[in-house]
Biopython code that builds the backbone (N, CA, C, O; Angstrom):
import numpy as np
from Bio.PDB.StructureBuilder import StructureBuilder

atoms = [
    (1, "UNK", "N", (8.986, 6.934, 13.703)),
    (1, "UNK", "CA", (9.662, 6.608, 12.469)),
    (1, "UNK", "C", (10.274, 5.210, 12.586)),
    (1, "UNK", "O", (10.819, 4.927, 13.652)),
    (2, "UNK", "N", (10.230, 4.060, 11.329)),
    (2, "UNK", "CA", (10.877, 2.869, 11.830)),
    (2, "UNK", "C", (11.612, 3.078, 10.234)),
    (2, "UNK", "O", (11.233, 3.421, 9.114)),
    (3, "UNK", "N", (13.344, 2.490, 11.125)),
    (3, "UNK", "CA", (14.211, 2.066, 10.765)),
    (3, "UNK", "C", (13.910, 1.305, 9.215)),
    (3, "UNK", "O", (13.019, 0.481, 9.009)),
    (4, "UNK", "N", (14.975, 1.855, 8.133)),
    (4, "UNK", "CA", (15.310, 1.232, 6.780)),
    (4, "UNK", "C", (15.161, -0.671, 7.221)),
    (4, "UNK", "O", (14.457, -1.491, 6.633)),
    (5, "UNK", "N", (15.771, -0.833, 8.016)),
    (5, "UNK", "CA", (16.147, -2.624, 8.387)),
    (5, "UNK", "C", (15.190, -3.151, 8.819)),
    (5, "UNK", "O", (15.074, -4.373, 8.731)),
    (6, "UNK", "N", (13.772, -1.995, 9.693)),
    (6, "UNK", "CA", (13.001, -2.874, 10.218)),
    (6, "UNK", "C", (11.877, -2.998, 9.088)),
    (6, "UNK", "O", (11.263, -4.028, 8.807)),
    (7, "UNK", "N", (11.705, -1.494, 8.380)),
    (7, "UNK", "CA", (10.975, -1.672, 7.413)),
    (7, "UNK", "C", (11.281, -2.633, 6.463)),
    (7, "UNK", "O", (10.277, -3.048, 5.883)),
    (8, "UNK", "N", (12.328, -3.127, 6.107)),
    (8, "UNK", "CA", (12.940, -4.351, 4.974)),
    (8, "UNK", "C", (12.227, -5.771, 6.022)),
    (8, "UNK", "O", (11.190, -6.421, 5.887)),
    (9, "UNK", "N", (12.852, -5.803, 6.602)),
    (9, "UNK", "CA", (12.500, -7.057, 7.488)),
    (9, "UNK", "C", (10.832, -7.160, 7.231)),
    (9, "UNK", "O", (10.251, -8.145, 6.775)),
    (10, "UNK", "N", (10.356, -6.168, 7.551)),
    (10, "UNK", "CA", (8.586, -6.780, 7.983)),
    (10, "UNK", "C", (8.049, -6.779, 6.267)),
    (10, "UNK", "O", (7.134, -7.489, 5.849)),
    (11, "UNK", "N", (8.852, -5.811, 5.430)),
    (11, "UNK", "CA", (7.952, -6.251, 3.911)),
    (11, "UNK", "C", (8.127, -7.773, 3.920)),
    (11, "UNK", "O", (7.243, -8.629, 3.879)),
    (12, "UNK", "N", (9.467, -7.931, 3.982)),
    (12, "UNK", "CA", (9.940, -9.399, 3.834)),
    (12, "UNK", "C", (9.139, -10.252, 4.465)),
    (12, "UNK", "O", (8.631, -11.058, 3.685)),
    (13, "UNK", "N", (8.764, -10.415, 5.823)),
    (13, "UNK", "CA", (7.724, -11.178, 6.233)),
    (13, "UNK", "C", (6.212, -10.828, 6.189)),
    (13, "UNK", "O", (5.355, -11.269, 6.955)),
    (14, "UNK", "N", (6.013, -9.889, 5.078)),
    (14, "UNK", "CA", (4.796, -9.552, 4.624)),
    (14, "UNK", "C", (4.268, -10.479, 3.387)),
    (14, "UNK", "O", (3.117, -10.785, 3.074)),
    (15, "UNK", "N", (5.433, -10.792, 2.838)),
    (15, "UNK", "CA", (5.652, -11.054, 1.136)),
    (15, "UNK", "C", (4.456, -11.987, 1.192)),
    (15, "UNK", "O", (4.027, -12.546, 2.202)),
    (16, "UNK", "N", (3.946, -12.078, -0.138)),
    (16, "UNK", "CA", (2.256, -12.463, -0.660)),
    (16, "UNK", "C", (3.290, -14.641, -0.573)),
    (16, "UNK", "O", (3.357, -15.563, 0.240)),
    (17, "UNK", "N", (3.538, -14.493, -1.246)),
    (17, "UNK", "CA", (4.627, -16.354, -1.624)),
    (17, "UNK", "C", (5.247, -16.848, -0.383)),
    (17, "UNK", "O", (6.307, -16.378, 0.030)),
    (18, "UNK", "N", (4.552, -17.865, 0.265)),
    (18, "UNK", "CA", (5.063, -18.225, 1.389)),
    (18, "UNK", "C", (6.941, -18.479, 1.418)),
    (18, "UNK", "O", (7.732, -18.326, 2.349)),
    (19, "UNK", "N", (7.191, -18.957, -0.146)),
    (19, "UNK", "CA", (8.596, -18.868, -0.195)),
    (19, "UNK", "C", (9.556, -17.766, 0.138)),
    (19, "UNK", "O", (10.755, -17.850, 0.403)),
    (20, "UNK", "N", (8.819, -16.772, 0.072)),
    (20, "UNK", "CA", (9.382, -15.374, 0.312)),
    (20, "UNK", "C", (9.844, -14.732, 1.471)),
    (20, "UNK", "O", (10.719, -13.927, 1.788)),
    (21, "UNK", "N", (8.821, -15.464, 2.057)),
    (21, "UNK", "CA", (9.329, -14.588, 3.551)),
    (21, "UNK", "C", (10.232, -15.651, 4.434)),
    (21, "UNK", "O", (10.744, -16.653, 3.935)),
    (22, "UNK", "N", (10.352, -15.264, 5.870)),
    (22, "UNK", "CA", (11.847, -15.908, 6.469)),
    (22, "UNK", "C", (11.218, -17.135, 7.050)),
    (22, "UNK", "O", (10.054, -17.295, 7.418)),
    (23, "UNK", "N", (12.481, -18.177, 7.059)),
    (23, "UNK", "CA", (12.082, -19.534, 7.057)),
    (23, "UNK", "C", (11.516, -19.806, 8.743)),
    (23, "UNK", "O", (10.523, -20.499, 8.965)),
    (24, "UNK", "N", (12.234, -19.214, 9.727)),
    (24, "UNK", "CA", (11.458, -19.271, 11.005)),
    (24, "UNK", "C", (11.717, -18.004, 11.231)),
    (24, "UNK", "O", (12.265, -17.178, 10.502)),
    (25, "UNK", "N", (11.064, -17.854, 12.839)),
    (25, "UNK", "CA", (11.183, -16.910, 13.890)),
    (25, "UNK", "C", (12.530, -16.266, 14.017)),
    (25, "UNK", "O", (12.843, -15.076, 13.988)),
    (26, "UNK", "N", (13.400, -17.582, 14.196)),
    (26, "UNK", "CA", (14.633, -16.696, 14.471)),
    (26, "UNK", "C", (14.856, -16.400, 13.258)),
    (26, "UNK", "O", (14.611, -15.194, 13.299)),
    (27, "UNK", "N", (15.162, -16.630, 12.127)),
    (27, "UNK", "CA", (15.650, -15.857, 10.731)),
    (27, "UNK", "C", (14.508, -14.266, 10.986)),
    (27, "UNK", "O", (14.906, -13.101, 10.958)),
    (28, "UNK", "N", (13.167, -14.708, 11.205)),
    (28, "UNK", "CA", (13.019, -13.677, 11.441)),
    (28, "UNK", "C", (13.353, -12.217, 11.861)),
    (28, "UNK", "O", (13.384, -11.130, 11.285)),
    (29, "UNK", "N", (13.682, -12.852, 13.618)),
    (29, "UNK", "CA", (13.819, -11.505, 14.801)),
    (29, "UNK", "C", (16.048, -11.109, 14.114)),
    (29, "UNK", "O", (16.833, -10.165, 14.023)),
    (30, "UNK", "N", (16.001, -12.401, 13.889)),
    (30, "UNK", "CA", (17.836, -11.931, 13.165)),
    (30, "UNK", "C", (17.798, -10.504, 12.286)),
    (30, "UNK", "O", (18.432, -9.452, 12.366)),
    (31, "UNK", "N", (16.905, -10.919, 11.546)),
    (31, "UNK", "CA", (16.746, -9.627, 10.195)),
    (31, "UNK", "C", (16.422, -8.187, 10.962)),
    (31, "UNK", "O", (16.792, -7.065, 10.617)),
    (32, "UNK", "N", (15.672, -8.543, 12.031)),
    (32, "UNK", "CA", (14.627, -7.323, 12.951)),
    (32, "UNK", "C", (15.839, -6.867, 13.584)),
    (32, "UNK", "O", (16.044, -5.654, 13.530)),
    (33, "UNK", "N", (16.789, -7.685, 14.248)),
    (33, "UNK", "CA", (17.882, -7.147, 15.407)),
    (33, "UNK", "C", (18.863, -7.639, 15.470)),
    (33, "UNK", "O", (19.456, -7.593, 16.548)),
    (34, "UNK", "N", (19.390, -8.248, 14.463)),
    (34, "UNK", "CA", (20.813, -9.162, 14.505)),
    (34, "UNK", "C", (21.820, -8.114, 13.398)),
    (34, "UNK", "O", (21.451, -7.061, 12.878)),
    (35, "UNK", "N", (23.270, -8.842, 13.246)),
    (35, "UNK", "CA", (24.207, -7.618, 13.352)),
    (35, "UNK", "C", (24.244, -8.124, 11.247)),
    (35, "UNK", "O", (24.678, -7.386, 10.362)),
    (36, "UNK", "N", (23.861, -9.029, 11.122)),
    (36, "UNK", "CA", (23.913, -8.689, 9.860)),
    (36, "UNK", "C", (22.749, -8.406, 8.857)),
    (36, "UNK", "O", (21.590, -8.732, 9.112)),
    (37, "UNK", "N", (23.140, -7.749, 7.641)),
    (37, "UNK", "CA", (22.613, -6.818, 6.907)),
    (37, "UNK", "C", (20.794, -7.603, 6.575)),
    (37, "UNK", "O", (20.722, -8.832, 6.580)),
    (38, "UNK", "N", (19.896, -7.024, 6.397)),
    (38, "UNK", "CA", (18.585, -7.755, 5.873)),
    (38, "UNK", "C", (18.668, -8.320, 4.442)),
    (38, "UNK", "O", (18.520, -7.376, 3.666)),
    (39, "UNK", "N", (18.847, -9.498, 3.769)),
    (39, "UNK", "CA", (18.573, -9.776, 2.348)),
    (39, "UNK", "C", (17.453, -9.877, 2.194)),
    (39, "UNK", "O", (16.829, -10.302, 3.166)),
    (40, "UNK", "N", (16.673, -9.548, 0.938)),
    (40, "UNK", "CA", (15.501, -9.732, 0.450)),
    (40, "UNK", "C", (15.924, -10.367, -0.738)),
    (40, "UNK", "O", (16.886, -10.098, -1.457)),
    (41, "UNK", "N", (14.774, -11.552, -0.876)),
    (41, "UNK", "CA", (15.109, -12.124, -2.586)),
    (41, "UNK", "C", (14.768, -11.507, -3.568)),
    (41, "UNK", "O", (13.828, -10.762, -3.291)),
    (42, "UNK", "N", (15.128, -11.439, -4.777)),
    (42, "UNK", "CA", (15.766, -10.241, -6.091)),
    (42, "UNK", "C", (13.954, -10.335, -6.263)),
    (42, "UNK", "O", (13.767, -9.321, -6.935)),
    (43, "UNK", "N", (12.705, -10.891, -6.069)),
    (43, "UNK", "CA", (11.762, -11.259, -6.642)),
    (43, "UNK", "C", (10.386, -9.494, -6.032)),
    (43, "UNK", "O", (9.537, -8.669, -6.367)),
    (44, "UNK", "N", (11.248, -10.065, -4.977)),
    (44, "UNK", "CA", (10.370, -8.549, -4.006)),
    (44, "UNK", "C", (10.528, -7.210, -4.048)),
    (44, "UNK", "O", (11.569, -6.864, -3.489)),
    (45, "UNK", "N", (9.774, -6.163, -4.581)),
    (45, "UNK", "CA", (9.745, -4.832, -4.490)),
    (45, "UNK", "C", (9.152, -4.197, -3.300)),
    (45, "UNK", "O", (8.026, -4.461, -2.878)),
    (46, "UNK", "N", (9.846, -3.472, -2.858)),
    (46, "UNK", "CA", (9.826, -2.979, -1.791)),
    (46, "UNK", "C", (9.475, -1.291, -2.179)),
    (46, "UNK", "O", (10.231, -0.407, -2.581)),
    (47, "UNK", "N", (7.984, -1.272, -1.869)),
    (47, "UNK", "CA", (7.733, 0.150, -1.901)),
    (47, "UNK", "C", (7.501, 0.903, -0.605)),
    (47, "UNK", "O", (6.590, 0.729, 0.204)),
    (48, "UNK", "N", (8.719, 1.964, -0.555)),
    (48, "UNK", "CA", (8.831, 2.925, 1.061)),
    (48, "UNK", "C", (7.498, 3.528, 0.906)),
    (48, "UNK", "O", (6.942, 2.926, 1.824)),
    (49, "UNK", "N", (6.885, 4.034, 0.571)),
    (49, "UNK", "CA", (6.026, 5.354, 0.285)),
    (49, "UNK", "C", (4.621, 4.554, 0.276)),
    (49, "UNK", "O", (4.638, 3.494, -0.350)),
    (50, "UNK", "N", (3.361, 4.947, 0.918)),
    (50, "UNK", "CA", (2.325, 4.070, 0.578)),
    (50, "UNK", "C", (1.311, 4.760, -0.585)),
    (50, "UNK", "O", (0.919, 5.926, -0.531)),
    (51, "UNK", "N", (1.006, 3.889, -1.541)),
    (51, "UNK", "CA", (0.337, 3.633, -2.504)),
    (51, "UNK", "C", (-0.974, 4.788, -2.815)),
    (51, "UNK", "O", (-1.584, 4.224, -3.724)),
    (52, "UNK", "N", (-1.546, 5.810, -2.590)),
    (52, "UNK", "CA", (-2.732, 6.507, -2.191)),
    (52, "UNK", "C", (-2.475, 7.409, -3.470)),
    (52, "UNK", "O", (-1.699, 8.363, -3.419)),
    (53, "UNK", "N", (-3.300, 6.992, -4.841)),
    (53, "UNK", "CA", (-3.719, 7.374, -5.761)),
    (53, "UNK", "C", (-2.825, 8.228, -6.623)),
    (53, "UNK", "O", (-2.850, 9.364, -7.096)),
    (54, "UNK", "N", (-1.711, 6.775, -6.618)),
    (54, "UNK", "CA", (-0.901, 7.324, -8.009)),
    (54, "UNK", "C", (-1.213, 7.129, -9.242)),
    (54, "UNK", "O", (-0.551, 7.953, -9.872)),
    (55, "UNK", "N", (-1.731, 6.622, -9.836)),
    (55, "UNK", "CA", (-2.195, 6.499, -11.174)),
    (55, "UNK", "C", (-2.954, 7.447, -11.465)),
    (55, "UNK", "O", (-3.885, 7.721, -10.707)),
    (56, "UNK", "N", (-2.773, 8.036, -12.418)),
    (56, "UNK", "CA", (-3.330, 8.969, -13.175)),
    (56, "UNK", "C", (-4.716, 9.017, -13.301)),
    (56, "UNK", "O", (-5.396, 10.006, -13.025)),
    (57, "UNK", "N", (-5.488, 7.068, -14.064)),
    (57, "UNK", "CA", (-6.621, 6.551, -14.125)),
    (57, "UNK", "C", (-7.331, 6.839, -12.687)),
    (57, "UNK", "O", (-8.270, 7.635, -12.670)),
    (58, "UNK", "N", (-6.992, 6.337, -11.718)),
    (58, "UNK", "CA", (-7.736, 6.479, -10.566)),
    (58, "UNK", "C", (-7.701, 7.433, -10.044)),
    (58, "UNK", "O", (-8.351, 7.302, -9.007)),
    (59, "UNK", "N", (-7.165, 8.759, -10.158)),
    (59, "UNK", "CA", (-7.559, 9.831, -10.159)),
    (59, "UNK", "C", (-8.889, 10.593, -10.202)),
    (59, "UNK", "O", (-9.768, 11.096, -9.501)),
    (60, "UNK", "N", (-8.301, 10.258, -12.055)),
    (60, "UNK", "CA", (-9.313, 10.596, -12.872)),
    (60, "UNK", "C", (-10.780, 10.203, -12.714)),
    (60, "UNK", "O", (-11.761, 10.927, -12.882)),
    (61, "UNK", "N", (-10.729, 8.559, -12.261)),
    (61, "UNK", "CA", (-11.762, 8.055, -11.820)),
    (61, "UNK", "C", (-12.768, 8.519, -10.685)),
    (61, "UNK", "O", (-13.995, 8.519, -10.788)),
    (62, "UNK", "N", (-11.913, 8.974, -9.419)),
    (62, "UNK", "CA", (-12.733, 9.353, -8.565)),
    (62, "UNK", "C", (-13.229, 10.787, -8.327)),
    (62, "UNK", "O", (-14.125, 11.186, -7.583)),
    (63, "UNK", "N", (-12.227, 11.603, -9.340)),
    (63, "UNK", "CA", (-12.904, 12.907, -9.289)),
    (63, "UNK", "C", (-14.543, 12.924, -10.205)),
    (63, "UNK", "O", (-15.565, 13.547, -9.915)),
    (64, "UNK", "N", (-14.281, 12.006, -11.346)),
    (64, "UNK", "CA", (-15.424, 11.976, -12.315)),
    (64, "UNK", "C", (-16.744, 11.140, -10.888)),
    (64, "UNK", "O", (-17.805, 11.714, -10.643)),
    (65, "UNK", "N", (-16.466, 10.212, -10.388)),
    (65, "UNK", "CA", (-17.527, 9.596, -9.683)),
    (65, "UNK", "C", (-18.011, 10.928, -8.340)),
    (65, "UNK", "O", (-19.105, 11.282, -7.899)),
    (66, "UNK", "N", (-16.573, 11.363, -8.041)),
    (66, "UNK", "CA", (-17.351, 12.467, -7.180)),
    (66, "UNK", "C", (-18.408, 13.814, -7.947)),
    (66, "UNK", "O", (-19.480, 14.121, -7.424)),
    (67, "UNK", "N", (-17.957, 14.419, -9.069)),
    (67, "UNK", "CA", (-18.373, 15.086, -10.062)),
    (67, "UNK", "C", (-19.677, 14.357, -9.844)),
    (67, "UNK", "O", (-20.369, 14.875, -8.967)),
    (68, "UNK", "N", (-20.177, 13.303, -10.413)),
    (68, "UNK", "CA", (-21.656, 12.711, -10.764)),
    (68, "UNK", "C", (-22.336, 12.830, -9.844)),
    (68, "UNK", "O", (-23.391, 13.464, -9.850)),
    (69, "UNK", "N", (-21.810, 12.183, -8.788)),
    (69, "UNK", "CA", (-22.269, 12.144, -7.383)),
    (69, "UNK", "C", (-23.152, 13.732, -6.924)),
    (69, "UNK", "O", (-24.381, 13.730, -6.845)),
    (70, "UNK", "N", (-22.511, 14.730, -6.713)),
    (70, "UNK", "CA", (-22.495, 16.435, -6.681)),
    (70, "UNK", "C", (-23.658, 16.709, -8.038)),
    (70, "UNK", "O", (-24.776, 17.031, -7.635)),
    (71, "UNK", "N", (-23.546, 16.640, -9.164)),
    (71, "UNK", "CA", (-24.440, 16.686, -10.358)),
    (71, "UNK", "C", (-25.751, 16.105, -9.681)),
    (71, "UNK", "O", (-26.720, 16.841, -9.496)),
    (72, "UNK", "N", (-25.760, 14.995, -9.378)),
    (72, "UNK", "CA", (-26.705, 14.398, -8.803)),
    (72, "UNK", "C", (-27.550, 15.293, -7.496)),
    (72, "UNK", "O", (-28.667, 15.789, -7.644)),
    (73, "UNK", "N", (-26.982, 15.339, -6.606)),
    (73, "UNK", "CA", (-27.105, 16.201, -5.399)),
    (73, "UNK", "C", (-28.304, 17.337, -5.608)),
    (73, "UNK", "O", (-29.411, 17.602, -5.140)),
    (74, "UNK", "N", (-27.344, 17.855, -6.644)),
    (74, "UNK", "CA", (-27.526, 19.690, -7.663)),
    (74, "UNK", "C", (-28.561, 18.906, -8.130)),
    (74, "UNK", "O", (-29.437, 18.752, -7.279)),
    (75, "UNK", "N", (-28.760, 18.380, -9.137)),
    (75, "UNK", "CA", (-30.700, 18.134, -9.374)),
    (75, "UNK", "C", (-31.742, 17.976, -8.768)),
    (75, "UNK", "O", (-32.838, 18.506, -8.951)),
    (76, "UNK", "N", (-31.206, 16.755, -7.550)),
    (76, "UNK", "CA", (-31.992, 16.399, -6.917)),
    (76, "UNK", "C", (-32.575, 18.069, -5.883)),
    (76, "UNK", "O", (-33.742, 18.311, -5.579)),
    (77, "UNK", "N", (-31.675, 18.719, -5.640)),
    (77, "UNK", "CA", (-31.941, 19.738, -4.464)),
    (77, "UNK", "C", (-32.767, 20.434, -4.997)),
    (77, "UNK", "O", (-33.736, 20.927, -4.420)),
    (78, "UNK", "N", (-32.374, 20.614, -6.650)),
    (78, "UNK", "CA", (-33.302, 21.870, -7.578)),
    (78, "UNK", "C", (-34.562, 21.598, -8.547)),
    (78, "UNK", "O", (-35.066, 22.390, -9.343)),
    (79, "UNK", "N", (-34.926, 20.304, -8.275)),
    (79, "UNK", "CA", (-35.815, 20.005, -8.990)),
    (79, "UNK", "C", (-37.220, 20.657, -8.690)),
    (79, "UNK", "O", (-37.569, 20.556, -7.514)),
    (80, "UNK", "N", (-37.859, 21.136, -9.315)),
    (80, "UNK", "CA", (-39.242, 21.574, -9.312)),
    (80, "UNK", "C", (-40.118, 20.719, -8.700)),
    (80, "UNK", "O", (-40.066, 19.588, -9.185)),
    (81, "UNK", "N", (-40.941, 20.860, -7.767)),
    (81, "UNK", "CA", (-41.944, 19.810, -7.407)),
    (81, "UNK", "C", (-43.292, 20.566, -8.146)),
    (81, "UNK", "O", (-43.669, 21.718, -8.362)),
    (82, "UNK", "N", (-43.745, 19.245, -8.380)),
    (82, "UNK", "CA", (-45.029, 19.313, -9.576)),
    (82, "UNK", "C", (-46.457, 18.915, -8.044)),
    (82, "UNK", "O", (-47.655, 18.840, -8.321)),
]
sb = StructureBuilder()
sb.init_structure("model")
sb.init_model(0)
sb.init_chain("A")
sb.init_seg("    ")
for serial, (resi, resn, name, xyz) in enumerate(atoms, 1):
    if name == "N":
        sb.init_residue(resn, " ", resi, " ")
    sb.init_atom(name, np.array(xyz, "f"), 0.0, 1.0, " ", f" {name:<3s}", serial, name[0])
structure = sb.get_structure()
């Protein structure tokens, strides 16, 4: 399990905007293990939980592509040979 502070710290030096993340190393390892609190700039969302098919759409999407996929299968297995 890693730590609320370490997880803040590494989104922070994950961030996509080079402006975003920490200006060196040491601002870095400070945020990772130093005694004060991690700031993140107001710009960054920080999602704890990883991402694996919340939208409704993509759901929907991959059950229908698996569905076709299986439909497919099912014909191909039962087709009559001539």
């Amino acid at each position: 399990s890693v730590s609320a502070r370490t997880e803040k710290a590494i989104f922070w030096a994950m961030s996509l905007h080079p402006d975003d993340r920490p200006g060196s190393v040491d601002e870095f390892r400070d945020a990772l293990i130093g005694s004060r609190p991690v700031t993140i700039p107001s710009g960054i969302r920080i999602q704890s939980k990883p991402r694996i098919l919340q939208n409704r759409t993509e759901i929907a999407t991959l059950l229908g592509t698996v569905g076709v996929a299986l439909l497919a299968l099912v014909f191909t297995l039962l087709r009559p040979s001539f």
